[in-house]
C-alpha positions as MATLAB code, in Angstrom:
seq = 'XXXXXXXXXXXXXXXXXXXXXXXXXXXXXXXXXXXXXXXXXXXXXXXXXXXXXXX';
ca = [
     131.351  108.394   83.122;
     128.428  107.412   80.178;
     130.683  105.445   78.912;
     131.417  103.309   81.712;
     129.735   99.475   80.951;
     127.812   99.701   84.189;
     126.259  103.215   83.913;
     122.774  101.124   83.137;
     122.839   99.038   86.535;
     123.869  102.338   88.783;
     120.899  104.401   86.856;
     118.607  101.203   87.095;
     119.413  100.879   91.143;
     119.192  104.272   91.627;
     115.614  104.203   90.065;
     114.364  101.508   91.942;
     115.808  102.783   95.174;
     113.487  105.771   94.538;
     110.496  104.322   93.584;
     110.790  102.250   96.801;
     111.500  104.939   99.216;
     108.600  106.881   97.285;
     106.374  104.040   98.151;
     107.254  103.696  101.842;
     106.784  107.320  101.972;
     103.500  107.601  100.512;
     102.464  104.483  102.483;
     103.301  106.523  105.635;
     101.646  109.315  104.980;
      98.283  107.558  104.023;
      98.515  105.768  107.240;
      98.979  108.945  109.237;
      95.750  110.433  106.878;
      93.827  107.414  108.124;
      94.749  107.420  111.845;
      94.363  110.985  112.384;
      90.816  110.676  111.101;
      89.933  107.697  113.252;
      91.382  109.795  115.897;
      89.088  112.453  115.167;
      86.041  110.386  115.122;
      86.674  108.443  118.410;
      87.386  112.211  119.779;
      83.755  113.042  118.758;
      82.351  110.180  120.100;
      83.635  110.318  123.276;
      83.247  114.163  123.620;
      79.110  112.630  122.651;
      79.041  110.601  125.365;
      80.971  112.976  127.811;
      78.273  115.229  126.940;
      75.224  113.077  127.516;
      76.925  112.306  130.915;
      76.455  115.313  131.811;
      72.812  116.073  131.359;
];
């Protein structure tokens, strides 16, 4: 199998295709970070104004 000509363009694909999908994923995930804290904050601000409603 190493000494097959096109060992470098499978190991070279295969490297890419992972650094992509690695990239994607970590995209995702810092998206989800950032929404879930906007979420958070818009949760606080409308329990705040829920709250001065009610005085």
């Amino acid at each position: 199998m190493l000494s097959d000509p096109h060992i470098g363009f499978v190991v070279a694909a295969y490297s890419i295709a992972f650094v992509v999908l690695a990239g994607m994923i970590g995209s995702v995930v810092l998206d989800a970070r950032r929404l879930a804290a906007q979420l958070d904050e818009a949760n606080r601000a409308l329990e705040a104004a829920r709250g001065d409603r009610r005085r």
